[in-house]
VOGU-3710 file (C-alpha; in Angstrom, 3 decimals, decimal comma):
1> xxxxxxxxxx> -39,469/-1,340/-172,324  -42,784/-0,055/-171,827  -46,306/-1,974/-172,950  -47,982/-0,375/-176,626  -49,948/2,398/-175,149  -48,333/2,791/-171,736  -46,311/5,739/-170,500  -42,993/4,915/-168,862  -43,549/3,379/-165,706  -41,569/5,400/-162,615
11> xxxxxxxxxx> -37,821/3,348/-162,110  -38,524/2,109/-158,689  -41,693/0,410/-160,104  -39,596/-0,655/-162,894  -36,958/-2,621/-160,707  -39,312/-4,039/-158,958  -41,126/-5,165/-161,607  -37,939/-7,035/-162,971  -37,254/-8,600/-159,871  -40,764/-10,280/-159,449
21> xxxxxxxxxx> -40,594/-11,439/-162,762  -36,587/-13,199/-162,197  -38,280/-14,513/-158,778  -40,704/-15,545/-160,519  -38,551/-17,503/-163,421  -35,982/-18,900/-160,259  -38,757/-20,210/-158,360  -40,180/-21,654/-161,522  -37,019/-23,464/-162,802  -35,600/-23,989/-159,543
31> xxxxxxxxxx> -34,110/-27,933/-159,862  -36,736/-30,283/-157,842  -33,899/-31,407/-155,079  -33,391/-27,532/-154,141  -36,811/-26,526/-153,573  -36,342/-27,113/-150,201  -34,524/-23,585/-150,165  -36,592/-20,201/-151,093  -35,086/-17,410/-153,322  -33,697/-15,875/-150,158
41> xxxxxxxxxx> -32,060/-18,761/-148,615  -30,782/-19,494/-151,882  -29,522/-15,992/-152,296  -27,741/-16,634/-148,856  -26,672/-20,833/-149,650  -24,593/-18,963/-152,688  -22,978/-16,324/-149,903  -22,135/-19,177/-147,780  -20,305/-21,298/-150,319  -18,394/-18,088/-152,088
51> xxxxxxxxxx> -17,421/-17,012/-148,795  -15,883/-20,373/-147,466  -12,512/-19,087/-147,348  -13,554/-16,374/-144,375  -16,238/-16,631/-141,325  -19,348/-15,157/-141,475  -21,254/-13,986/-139,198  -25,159/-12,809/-138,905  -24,547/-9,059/-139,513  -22,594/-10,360/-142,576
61> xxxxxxxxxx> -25,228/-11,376/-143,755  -27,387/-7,836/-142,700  -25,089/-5,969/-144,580  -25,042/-7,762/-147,376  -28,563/-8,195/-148,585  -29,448/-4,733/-146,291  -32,123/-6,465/-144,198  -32,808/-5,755/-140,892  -30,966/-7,878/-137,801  -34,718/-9,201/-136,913
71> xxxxxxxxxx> -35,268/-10,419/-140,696  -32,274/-12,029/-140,863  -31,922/-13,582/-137,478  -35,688/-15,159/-138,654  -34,435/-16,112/-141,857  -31,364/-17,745/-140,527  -33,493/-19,323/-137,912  -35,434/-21,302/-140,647  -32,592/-22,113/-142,602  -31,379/-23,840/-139,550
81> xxxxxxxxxx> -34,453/-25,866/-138,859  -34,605/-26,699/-142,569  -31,070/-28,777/-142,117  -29,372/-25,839/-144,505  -26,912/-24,292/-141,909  -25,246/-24,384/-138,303  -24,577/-21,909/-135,728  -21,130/-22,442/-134,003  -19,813/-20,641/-132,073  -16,397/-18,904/-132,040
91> xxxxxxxxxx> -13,605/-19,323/-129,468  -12,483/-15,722/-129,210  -16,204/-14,429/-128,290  -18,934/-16,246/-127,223  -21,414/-14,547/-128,353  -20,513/-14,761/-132,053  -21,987/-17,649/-134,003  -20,584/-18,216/-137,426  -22,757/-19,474/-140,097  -21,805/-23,050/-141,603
101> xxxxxxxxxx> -23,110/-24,714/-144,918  -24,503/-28,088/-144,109  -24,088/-31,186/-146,111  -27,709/-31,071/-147,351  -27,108/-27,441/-148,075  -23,936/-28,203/-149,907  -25,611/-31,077/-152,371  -27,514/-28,757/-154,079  -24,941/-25,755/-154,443  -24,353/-27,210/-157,931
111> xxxxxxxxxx> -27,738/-26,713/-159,078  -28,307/-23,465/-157,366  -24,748/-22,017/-158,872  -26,117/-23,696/-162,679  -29,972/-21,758/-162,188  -27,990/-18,410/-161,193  -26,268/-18,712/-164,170  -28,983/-19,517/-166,487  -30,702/-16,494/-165,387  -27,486/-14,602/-165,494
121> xxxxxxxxxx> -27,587/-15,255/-169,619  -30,762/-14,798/-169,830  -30,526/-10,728/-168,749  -27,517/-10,177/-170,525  -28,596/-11,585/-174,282  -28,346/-8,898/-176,541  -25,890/-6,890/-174,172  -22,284/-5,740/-175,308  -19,942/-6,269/-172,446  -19,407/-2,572/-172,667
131> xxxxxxxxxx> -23,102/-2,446/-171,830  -23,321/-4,421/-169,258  -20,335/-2,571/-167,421  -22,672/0,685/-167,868  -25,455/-0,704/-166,698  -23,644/-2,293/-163,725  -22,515/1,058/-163,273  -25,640/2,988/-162,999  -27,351/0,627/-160,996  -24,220/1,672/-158,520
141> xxxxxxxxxx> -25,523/4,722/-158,371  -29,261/4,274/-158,336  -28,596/1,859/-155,037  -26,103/4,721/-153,600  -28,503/7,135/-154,035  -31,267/4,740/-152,280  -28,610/4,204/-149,464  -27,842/8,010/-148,898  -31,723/8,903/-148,630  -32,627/5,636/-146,668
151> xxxxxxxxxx> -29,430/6,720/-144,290  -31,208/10,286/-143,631  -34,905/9,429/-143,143  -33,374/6,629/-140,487  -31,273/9,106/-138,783  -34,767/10,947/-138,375  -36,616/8,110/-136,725  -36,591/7,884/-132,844  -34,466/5,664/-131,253  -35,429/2,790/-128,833
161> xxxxxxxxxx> -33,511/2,345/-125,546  -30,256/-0,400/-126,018  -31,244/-4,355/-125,594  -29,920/-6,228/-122,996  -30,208/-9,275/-125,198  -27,716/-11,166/-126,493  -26,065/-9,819/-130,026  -27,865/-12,521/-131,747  -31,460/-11,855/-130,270  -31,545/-8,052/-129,928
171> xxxxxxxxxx> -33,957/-6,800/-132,194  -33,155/-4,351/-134,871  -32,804/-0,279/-133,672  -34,962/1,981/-135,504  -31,998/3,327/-137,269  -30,642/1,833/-139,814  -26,624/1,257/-140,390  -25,618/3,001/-143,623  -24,477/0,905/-146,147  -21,197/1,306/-148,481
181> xxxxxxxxxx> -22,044/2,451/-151,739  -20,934/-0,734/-153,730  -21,896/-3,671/-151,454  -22,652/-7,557/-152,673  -26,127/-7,882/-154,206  -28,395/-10,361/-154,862  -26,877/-12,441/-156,257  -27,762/-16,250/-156,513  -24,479/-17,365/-158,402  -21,196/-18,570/-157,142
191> xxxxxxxxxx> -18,776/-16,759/-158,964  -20,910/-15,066/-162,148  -22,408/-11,999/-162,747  -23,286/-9,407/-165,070  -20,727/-7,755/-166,706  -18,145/-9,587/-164,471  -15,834/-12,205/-164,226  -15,860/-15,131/-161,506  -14,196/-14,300/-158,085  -15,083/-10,389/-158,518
201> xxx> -17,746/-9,409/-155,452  -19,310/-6,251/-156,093  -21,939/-7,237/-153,685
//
């Protein structure tokens, strides 16, 4: 909804606007034992402890909050000083390190999962389900439109010779990977989001 006496701001400035402003409310109400975890590691805590069932690996994590392999090995790389998660390697390839919750990480899931969730009702008051399933909807689209035109401008970048680094230490190509048109979001919350029930992923 647009300010008295402002024209309709463009949608990208829009959606960005509403994320600084639920950033801004997370950070704010974030419990006082979590705070050792920013809105990104929290985003990625939440990941971890939905995911428990499976491994996951770094470019799990690339793909699913579409961030470069530099940003997230950086990211990861502070959660692991912070005490949040381990790196273990896997028997069938050295190389591959699977991420691991740690206990510290896992005491304050429960608060985490119950801030997601306030935030969660907070967007959706006043919001029919059947409105909440459109708006899921065309956000969908918005992001695979985003994702088709991001795919095609970094096809067009040049291309940097291949790393002899290790998979977890090569930095990121100039070209992006495209990314499926209905991939896991940002979400903070364990099982809950808008418009859907627990143990759905759209992300």
């Amino acid at each position: 909804m647009a300010s008295p006496g402002c024209d309709p701001l463009p949608l990208a400035i829009e959606i960005q606007g509403l994320s600084r402003v639920v950033r801004r409310y997370l950070g704010l109400t974030m419990p006082a034992n979590a705070r050792v975890a920013t809105d990104g590691n929290a985003n990625i805590i939440m990941y971890l402890d939905r995911h428990r069932d499976r491994e996951v690996f770094q470019h799990d994590i690339e793909s699913c909050f579409r961030i470069t392999r530099s940003t997230a090995s950086r990211v990861l790389t502070r959660m692991e000083r912070k005490g949040l998660i381990v790196r273990q390697p896997v028997a069938r390839d050295a190389r591959l390190k699977r991420i691991v919750l740690t206990e510290q990480a896992d005491r304050i899931v429960a608060d985490l999962a119950a801030n997601g969730d306030r935030t969660e009702d907070i967007l959706a008051d006043g919001f029919t389900p059947g409105e909440l399933a459109q708006l899921r909807d065309y956000l969908g689209r918005l992001r695979h439109n985003m994702d088709a035109a991001l795919d095609v401008a970094a096809r067009a970048q040049p291309t940097r010779a291949p790393s002899q680094q290790p998979i977890e230490n090569q930095e990121p190509q100039y070209q992006e990977q495209r990314q499926p048109q209905y991939q896991e979001s940002l979400r903070i919350t364990r099982g809950k989001s808008i418009g859907r029930r627990p143990s759905q992923e759209p992300l």
